[in-house]
LUMTITOR-887839 format. One record per residue (C-alpha): x, y, z; residue in three letters; residue number from 1. Coordinates in Angstrom, 2 decimals. Example, Ala and Ser with C-alpha at 12.3 -4.5 7.8 and 13.67 -1.06 7.14 Angstrom:
<nodes>
12.30/-4.50/7.80/ALA/1
13.67/-1.06/7.14/SER/2
</nodes>
This chain:
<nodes>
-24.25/43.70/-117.03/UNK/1
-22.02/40.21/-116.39/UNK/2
-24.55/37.35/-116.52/UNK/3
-23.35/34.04/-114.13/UNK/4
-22.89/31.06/-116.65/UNK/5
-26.36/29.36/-117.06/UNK/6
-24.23/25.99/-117.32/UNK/7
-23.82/26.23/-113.62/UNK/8
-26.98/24.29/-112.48/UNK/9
-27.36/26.47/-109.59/UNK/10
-27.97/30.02/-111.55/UNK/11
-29.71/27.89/-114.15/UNK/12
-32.54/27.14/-112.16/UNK/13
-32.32/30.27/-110.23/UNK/14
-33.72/31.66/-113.75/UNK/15
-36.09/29.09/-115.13/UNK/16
-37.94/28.50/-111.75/UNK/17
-39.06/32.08/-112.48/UNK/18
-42.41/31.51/-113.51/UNK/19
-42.51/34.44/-116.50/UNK/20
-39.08/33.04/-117.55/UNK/21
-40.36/29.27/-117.11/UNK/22
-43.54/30.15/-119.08/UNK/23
-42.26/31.92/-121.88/UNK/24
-39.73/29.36/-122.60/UNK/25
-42.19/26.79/-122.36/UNK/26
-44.04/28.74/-125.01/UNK/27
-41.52/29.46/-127.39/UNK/28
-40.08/25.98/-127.39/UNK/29
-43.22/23.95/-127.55/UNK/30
-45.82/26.16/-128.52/UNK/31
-48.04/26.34/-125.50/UNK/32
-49.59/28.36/-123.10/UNK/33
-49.26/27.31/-119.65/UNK/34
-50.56/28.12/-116.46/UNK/35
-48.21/26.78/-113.65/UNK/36
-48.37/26.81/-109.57/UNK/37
-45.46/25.50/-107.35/UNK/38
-42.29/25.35/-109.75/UNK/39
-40.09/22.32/-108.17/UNK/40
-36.48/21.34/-108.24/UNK/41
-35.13/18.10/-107.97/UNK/42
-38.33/16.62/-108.41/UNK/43
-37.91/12.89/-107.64/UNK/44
-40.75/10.00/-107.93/UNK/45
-41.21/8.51/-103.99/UNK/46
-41.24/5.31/-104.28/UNK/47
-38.67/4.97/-107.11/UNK/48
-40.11/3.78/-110.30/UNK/49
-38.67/-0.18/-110.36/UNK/50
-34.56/0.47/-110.21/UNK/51
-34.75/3.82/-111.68/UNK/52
-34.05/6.71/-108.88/UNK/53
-33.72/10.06/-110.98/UNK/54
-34.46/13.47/-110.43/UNK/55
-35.43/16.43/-112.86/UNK/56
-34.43/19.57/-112.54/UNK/57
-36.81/21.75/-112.74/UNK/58
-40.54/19.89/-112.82/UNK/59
-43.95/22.06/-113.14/UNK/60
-47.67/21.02/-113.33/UNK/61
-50.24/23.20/-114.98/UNK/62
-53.17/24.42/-112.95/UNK/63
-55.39/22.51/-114.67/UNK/64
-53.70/19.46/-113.93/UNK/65
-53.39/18.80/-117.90/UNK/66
-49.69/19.11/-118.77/UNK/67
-46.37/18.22/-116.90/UNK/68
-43.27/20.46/-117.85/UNK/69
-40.09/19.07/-116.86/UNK/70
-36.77/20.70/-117.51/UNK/71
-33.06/18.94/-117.58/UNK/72
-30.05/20.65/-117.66/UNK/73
-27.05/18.84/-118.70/UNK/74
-23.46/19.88/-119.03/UNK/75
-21.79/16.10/-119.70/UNK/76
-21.83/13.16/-121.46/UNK/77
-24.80/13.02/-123.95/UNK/78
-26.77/9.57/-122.97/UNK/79
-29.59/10.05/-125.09/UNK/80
-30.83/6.21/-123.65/UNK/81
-31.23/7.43/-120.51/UNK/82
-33.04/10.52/-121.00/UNK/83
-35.52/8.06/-123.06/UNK/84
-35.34/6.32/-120.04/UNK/85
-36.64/8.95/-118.16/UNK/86
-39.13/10.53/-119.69/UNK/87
-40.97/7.29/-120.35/UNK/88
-40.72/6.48/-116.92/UNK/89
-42.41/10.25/-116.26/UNK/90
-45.34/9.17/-118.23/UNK/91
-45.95/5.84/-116.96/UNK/92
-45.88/7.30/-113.24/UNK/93
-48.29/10.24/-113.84/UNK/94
-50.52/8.15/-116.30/UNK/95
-50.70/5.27/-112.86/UNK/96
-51.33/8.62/-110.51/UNK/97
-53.93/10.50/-112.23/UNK/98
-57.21/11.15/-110.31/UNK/99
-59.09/10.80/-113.43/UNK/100
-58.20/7.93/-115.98/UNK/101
-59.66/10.21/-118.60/UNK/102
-57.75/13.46/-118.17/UNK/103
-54.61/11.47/-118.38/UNK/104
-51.31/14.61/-118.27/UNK/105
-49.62/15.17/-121.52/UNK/106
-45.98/15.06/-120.53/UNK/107
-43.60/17.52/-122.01/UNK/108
-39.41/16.64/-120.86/UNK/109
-36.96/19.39/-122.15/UNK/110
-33.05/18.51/-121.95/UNK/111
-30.94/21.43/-122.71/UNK/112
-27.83/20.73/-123.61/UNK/113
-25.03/23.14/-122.17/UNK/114
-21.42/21.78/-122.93/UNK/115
-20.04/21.95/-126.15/UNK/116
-19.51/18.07/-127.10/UNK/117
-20.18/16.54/-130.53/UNK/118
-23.50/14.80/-130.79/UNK/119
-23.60/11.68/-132.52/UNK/120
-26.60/8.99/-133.28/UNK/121
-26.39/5.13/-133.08/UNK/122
-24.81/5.11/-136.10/UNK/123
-21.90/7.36/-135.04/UNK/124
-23.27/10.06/-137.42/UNK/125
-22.60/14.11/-136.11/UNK/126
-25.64/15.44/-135.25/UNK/127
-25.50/19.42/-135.53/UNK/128
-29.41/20.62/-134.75/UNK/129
-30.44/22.93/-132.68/UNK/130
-33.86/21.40/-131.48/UNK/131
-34.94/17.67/-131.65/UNK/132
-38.01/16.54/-130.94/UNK/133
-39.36/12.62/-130.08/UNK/134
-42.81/11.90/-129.61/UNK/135
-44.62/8.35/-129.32/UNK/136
-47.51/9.00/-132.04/UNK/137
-48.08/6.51/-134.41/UNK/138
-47.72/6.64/-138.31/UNK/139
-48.97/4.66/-141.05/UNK/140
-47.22/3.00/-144.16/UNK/141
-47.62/6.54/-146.25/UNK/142
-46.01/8.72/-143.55/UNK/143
-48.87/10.50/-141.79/UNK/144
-48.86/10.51/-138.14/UNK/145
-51.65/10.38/-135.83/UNK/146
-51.39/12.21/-132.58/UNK/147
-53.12/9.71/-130.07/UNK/148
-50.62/10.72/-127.46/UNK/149
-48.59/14.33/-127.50/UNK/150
-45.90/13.41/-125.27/UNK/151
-42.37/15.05/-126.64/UNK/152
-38.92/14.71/-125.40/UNK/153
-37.15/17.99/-127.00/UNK/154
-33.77/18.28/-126.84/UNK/155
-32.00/21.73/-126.74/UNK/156
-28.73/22.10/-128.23/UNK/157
-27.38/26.20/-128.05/UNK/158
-24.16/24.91/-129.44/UNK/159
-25.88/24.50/-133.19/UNK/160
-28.26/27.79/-133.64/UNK/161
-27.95/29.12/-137.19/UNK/162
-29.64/31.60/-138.85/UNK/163
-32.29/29.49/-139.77/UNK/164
-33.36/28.79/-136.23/UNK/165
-36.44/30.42/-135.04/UNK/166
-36.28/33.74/-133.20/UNK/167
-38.30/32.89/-130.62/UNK/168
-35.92/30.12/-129.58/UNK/169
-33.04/31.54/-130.50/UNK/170
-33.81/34.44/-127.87/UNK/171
-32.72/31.63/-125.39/UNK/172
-30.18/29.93/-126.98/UNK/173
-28.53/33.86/-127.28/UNK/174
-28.95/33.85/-123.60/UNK/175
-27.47/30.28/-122.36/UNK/176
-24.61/30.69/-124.87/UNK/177
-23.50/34.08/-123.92/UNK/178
-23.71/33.45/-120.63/UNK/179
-20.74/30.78/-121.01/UNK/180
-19.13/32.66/-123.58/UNK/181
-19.75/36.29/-123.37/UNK/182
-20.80/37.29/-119.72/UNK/183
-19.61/40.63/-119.79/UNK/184
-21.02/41.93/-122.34/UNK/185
-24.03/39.93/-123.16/UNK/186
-25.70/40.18/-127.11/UNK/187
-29.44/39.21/-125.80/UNK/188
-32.93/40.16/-127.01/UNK/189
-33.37/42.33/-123.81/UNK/190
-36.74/43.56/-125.67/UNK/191
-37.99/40.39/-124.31/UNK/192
-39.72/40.35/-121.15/UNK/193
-38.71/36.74/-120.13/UNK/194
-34.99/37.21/-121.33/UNK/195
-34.42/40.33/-119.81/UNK/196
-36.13/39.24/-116.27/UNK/197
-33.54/35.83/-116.75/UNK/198
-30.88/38.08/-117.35/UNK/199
-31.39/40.27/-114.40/UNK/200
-32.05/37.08/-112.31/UNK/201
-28.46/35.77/-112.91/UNK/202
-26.66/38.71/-112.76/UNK/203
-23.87/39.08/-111.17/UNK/204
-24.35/41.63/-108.47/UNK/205
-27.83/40.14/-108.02/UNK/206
-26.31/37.02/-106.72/UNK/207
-26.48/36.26/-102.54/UNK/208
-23.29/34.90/-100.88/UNK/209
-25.48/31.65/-100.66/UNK/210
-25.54/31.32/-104.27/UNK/211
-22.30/32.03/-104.56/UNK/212
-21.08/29.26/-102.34/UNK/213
-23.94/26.80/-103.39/UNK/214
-22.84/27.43/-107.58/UNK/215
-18.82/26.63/-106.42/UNK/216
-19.61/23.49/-105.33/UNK/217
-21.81/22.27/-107.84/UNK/218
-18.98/23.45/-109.87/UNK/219
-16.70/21.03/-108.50/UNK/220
-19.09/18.76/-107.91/UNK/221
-19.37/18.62/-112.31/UNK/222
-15.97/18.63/-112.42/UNK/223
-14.96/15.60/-110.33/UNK/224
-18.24/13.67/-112.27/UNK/225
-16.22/14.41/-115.45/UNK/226
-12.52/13.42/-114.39/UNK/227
-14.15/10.04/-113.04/UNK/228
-15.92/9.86/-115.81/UNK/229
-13.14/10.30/-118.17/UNK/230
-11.10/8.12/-116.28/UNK/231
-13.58/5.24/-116.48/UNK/232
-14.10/5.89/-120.13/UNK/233
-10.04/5.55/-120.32/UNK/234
-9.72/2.76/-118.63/UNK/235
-12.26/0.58/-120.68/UNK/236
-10.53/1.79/-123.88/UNK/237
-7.65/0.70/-122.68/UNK/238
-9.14/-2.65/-121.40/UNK/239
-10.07/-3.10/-124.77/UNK/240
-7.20/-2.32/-126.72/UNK/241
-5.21/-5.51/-123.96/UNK/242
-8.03/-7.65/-125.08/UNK/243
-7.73/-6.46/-129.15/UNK/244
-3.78/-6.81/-128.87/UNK/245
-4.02/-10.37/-127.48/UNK/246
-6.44/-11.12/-129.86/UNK/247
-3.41/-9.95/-132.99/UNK/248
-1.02/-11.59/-130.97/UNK/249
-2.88/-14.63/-131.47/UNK/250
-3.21/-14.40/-134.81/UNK/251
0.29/-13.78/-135.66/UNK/252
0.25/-9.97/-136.57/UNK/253
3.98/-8.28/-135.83/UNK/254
4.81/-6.03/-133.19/UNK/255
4.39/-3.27/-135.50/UNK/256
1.26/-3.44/-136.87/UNK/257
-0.30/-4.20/-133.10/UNK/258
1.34/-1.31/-131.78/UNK/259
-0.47/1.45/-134.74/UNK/260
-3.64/-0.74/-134.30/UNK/261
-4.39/-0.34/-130.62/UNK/262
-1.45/2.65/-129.58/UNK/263
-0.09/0.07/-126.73/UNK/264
3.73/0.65/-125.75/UNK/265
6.16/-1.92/-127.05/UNK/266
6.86/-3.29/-123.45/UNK/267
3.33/-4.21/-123.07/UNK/268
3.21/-5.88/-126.59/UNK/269
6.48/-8.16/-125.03/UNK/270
4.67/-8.27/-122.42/UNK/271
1.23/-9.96/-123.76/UNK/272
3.04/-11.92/-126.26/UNK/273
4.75/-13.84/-122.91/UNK/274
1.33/-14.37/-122.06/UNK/275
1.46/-11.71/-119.28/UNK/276
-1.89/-9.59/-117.95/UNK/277
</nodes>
């Protein structure tokens, strides 16, 4: 067996749009049974909801026309906002659409995290957990919470299981991680139905030429997003460090102590302080 790299979006959803892999996952993550017809991809909202113009993954509807599924891989930066962003915009467009104001979807948006980055919260704090769950329900002043709503954004991080995390969702964070890490010879639950049906979906000699070509360019596609991404990111930190050294300069801090502070080259410091850039 050599399993294709479930970090590549195009084998990804090649396995999760299976609907025994896509239901089981759904159950062992959330809890629920669900009964799903047409499993989409790249599910947008027509028209776009105000500016926002997004598109999920994988998105699913049960058959009863009670719960939405949707499923978002990732495999760069970590903008936690803007999945917020997302799945609140999910629930405000299915809430407006539904056919009957009192059977209003409960809206369920998984983001599994592929690449290896450290997580950190608002406070610049390393977060290292496997699942995380955010839901909208309300609490009172002694802590209990009162579930008027059972929306959840769950976040999916294989890059933290332990031996404290659940089997049944550790079964798939086995599978996405040695998939990157371990293709060739795979440690999965193959006992599983739904993991060994995933596994045999993105194996290798099960792959069509199509799939081949399709998963090299959304390789390079990922790639490119991350070198201009990177590049962007370095040139506002270095915007910032002209605008911090300026700032010293001003002040009357020596050469010295600007150049540890903000890692500028001397010639640029000479440069500044003659009131250059």
């Amino acid at each position: 067996m050599h399993l294709s790299r479930l970090d590549n979006e195009v084998f990804f959803k090649k396995a999760f749009t299976d609907k025994l892999v896509f239901t089981q996952f759904v159950k062992d993550v959330i809890g629920i049974d669900i009964k799903v017809g047409k499993i989409e991809t790249e599910k947008h909202f027509k028209p776009k909801i105000a500016y926002i113009d997004f598109s999920y993954d994988i998105f699913a509807e049960s058959t009863d026309h009670r719960v939405i599924i949707e499923i978002q891989r990732v495999n760069y930066d970590y903008s936690f906002d803007r999945f917020l962003h997302y799945h609140l915009m999910a629930i405000a467009e299915l809430q407006l659409n539904a056919k009957d104001y009192h059977i209003k979807p409960t809206v369920y948006t998984i983001v599994v995290l592929t690449a290896s980055d450290i997580v950190e919260d608002k406070d610049g704090e390393t977060v290292s957990e496997e699942v995380l769950i955010s839901d909208v329900n309300p609490h009172n002043l002694k802590g209990e919470t009162f579930n008027f709503y059972g929306h959840q954004l769950i976040f999916i991080n294989p890059n933290f299981k332990s031996d404290k995390t659940p089997p049944r969702i550790k079964d798939w964070l086995d599978l996405i991680l040695e998939s990157i890490d371990n293709p060739e010879n795979p440690k999965i639950n193959l006992k599983k139905r739904a993991i060994k049906k995933a596994a045999k979906l993105i194996e290798d000699d099960n792959l069509t030429p199509e799939e081949r070509r399709a998963a090299k360019i959304a390789f390079a596609t990922e790639e490119t997003r991350k070198i201009v991404e990177r590049k962007a990111e370095a040139k506002g930190r270095k915007e910032a460090n002209f605008e911090f050294a300026k700032k010293m300069i001003a002040k009357g801090f020596d050469t010295e102590t600007i150049l540890e502070m903000t890692g500028l080259d001397v010639e640029t410091i000479n440069q500044l302080e003659r009131g250059g850039r």
